[in-house]
C-alpha positions in Angstrom: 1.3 -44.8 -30.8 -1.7 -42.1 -30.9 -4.5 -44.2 -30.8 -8.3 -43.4 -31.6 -11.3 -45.1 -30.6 -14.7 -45.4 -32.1 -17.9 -47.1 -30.9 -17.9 -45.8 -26.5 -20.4 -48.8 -25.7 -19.5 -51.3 -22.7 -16.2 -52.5 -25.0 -14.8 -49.0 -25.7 -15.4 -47.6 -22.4 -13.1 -50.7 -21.3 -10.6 -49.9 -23.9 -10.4 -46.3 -23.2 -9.6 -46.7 -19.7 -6.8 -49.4 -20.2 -5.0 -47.4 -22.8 -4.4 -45.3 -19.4 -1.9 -47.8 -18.3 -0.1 -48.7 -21.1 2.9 -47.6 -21.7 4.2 -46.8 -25.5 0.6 -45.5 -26.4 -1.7 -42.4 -25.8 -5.5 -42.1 -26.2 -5.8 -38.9 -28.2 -9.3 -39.1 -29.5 -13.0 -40.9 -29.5 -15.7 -41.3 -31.8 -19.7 -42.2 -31.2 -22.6 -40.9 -33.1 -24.0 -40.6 -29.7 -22.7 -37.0 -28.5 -23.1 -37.1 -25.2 -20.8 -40.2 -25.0 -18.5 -38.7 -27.3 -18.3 -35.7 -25.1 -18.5 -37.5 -22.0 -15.8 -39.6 -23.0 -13.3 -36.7 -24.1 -14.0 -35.2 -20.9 -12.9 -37.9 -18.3 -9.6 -38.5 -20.6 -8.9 -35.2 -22.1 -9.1 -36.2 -25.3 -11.2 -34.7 -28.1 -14.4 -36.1 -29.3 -16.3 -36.6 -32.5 -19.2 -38.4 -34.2 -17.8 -40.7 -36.7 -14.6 -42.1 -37.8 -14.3 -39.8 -40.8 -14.6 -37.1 -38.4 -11.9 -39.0 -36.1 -9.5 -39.8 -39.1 -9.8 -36.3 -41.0 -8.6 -34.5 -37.9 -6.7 -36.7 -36.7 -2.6 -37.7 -37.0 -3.7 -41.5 -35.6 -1.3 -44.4 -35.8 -4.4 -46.9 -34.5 -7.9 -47.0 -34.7 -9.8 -49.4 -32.1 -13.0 -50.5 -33.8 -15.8 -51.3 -31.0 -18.8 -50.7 -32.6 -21.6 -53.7 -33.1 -20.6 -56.3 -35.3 -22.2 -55.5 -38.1 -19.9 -52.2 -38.5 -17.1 -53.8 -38.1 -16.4 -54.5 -42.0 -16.7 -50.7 -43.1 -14.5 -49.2 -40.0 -11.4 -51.5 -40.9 -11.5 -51.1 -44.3 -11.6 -47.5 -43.6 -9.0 -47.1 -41.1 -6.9 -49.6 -43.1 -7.2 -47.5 -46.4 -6.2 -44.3 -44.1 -2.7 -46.3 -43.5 -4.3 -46.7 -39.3 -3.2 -50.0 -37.8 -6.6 -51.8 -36.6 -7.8 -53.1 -33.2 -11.1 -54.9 -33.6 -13.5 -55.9 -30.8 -14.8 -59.6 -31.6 -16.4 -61.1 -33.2 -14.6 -60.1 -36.6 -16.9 -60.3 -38.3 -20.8 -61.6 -39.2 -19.3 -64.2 -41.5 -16.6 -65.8 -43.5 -16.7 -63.0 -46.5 -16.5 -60.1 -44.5 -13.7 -61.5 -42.0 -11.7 -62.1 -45.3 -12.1 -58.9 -46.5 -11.5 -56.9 -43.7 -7.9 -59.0 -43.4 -7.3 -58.5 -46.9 -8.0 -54.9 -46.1 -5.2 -54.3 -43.8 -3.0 -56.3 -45.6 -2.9 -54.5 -49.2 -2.4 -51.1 -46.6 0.6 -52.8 -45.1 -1.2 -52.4 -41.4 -1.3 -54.8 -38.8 -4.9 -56.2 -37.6 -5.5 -57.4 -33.6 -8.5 -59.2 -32.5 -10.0 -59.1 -29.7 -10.5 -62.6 -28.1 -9.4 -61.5 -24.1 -10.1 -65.2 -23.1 -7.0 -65.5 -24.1 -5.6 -63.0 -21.5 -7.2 -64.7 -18.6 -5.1 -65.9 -16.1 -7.3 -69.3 -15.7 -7.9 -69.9 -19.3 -4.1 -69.4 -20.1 -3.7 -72.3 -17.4 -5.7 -74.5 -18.4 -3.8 -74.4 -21.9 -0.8 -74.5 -20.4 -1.8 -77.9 -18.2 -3.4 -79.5 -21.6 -0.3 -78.6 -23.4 1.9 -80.4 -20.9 0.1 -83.3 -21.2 -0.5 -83.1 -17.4 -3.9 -84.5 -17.1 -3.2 -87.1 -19.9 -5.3 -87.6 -22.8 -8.3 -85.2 -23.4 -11.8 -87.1 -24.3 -14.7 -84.4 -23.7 -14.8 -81.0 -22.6 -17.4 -78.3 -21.1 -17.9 -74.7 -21.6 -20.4 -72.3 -19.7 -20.9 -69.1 -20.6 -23.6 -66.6 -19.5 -25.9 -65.1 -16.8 -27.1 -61.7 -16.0 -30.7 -61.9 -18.5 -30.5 -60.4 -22.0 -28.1 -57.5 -22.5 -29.5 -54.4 -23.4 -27.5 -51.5 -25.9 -27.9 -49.3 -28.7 -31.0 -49.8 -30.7 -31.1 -53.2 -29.4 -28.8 -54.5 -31.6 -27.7 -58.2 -29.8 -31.5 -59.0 -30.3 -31.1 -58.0 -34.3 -29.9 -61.4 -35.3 -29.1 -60.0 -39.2 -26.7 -57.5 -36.4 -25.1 -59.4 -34.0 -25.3 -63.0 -35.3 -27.2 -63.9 -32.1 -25.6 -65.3 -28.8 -23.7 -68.3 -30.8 -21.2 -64.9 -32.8 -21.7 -63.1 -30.3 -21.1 -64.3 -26.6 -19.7 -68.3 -26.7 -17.4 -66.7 -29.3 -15.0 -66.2 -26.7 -15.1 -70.3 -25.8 -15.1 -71.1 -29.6 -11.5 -69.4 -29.8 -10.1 -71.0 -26.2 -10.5 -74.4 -27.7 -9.6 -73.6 -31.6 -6.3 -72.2 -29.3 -6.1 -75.0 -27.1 -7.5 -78.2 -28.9 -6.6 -77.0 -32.5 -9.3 -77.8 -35.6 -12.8 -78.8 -35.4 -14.5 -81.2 -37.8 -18.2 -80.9 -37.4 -20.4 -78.6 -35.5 -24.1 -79.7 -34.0 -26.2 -77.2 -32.6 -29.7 -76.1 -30.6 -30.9 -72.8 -29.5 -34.1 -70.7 -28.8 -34.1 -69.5 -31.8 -37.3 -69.4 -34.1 -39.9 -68.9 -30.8 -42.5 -65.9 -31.3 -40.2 -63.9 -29.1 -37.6 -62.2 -31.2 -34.2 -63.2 -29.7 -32.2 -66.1 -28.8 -31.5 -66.1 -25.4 -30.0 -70.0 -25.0 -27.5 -72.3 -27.2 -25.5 -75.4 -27.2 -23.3 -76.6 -29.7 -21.7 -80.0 -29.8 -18.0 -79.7 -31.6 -15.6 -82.9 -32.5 -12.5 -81.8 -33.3 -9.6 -83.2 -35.3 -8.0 -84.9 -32.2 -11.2 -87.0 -31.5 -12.1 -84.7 -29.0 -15.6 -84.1 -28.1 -16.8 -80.4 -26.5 -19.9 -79.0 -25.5 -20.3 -75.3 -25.2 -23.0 -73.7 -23.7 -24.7 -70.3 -23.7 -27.0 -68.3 -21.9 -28.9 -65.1 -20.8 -31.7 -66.6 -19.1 -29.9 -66.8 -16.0 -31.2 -64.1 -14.4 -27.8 -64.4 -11.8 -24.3 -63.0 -12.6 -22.7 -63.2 -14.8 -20.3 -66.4 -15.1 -18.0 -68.9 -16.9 -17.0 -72.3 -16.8 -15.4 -75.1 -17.9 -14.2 -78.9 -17.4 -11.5 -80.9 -19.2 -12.1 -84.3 -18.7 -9.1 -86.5 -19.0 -7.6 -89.7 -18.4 -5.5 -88.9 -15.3 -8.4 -86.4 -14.2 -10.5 -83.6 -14.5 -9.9 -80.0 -14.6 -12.6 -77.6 -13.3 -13.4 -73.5 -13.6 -16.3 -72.3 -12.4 -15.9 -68.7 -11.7 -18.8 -68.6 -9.2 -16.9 -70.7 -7.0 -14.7 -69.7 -4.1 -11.8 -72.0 -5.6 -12.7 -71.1 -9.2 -9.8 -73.3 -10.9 -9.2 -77.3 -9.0 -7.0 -80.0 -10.4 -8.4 -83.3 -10.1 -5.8 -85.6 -10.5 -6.5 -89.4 -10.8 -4.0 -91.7 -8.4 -3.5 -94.8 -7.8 -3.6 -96.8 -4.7 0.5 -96.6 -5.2 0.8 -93.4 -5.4 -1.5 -93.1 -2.1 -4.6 -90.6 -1.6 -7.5 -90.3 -4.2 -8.7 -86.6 -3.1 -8.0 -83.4 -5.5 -5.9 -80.0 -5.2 -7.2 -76.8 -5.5 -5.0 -73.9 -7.8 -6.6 -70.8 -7.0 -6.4 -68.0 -9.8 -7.6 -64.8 -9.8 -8.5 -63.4 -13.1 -8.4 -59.8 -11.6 -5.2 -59.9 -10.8 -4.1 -57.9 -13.6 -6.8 -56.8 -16.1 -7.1 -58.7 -19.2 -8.5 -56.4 -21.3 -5.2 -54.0 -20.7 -3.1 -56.9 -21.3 -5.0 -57.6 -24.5 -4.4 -53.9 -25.5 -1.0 -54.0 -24.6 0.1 -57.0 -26.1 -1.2 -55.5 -29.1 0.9 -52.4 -28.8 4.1 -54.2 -28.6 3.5 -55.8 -31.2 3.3 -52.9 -33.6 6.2 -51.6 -31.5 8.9 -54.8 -32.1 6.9 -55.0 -35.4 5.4 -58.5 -34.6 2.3 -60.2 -35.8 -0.7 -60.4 -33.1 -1.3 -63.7 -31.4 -5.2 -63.2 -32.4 -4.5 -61.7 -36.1 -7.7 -61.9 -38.5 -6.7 -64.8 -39.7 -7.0 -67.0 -35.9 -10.1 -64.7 -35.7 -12.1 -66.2 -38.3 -11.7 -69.3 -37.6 -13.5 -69.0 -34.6 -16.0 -67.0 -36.8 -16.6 -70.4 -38.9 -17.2 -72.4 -36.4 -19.7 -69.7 -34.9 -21.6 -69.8 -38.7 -21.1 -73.3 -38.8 -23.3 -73.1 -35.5 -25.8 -71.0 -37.1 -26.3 -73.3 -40.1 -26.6 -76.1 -37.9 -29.5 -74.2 -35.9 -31.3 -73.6 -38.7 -31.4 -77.1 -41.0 -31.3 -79.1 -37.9 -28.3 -81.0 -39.1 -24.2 -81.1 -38.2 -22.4 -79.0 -40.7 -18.6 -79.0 -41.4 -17.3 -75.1 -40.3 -16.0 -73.6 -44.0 -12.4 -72.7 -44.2 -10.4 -71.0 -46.6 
């Protein structure tokens, strides 16, 4: 699989130096209207370098196109790369809303192509756990969960486009996206979304959020988002259960314990620690290269469009909620 790259911001730098350790694929090609990324980038990889996708795709004998440009773009790439007959990796969010999303699936599907997304939470070793131990029915029945994501102050790119909320869709589609799709994955539909943010100070972004979710199963979660943590970067998150609670706090040294609830039968009422290191093997290669396969053994994605846009409701679903003050029911199709 000759694959070609477009957008070489923090996401496509990642990709393009996991495609390095995949097997059945070869980087052949980038693309950023930036030129001394573009060159910078064929350089290190010894690949050739251009300034748009047309560019890419005219010169090009691709077989994918990974789409990591801001969110806003994503729409047009797709479509593009779809039309051109390219299979599609595309960074998350999807998309800035329902319509787009839609369209961008219906895209690759009237071009026969298949369309990844990607949501690398999914890839992380203590997040894949956690699913795992829920799914079991290990720590019993779920009643509320916690999700922390953030740290490290307001990110900075490319015409500042995470501050352009009409862009990026702000920190709820942008950044707790990733926790929006962990518990879609792991705690299946929600109902009804609540949210509060920054948003609407004189200052021009919206730096904190928390949005309240009840889901179809009764269960309750509260995710959290942040950059006004001026520390590094970090995730959490706690299932709270009848036989106990699970914990993840990646600042920890033990960033993933097992609480488990016993009786005095059973003897001991202390907890056991699970170490898990997400670094043991990179999740944004594994991401990649479960992708790959995929078009390989010609298998659908685990995160198709479709899985991605739900998460992209419930993200708008957030929005609406900011902005009227009131719960709203995520749309679906």
């Amino acid at each position: 699989m000759k694959v070609g790259i477009v957008g070489l911001g923090t996401m496509g730098t990642t990709h393009a130096a996991s495609y390095q350790n995949i097997a059945g694929c070869q980087l052949v090609a980038v693309a950023d209207i930036q030129p001394e990324r573009s060159q910078s980038m064929a350089d290190k990889y010894g690949v050739r370098g251009y300034a748009t996708l047309a560019e890419m795709l005219a010169a090009e004998d691709l077989d994918v196109v990974d789409v990591c440009l801001p969110t806003f773009l994503h729409r047009e790439a797709v479509e593009t790369a779809a039309e051109a007959g390219k299979h599609v990796f595309c960074e998350k969010p999807l998309a800035r809303n329902r319509s787009e999303g839609q369209a961008m699936i219906d895209a690759c599907q009237r071009a026969g192509v298949k369309l990844g997304v990607g949501h690398v939470l999914r890839f992380f070793p203590e997040y894949q756990r956690a699913k795992a131990i829920m799914d079991a029915g290990e720590m019993g029945q779920i009643g509320t969960v916690y999700t922390y994501r953030g740290g490290g102050g307001f990110p900075t790119a490319w015409q500042d486009w995470y501050a352009r909320y009409e862009w990026s869709g702000g920190i709820t589609l942008d950044l707790i996206i990733h926790d929006l799709d962990f518990l879609l994955w792991t705690l299946g539909d929600v109902e009804r979304v609540f949210a509060k943010s920054t948003w609407g100070r004189e200052y021009d972004r919206m730096e904190h959020v928390l949005v309240s979710l009840r889901f179809a199963n009764g269960v309750i979660a509260n995710v959290e988002g942040t950059w006004l943590d001026l520390g590094a970067f970090g995730t959490k998150f706690e299932f709270a259960c009848t036989d106990g609670l699970l914990i993840h706090d990646s600042t920890s040294a033990s960033a993933f314990t097992s609480y488990q609830l016993q009786s005095e039968s059973q003897g001991g009422n202390g907890g056991v620690a699970v170490p898990e290191s997400p670094l043991a093997r990179d999740p944004y290669t594994l991401e990649l290269e479960h992708f790959i396969n995929c078009l390989h053994e010609g298998k659908e994605p685990m995160i198709n469009g479709e899985a991605a846009l739900r998460a992209v409701d419930v993200a708008v679903a957030a929005q609406k909620s900011i902005a009227t003050g009131k719960p709203v029911r995520p749309e679906r199709g």
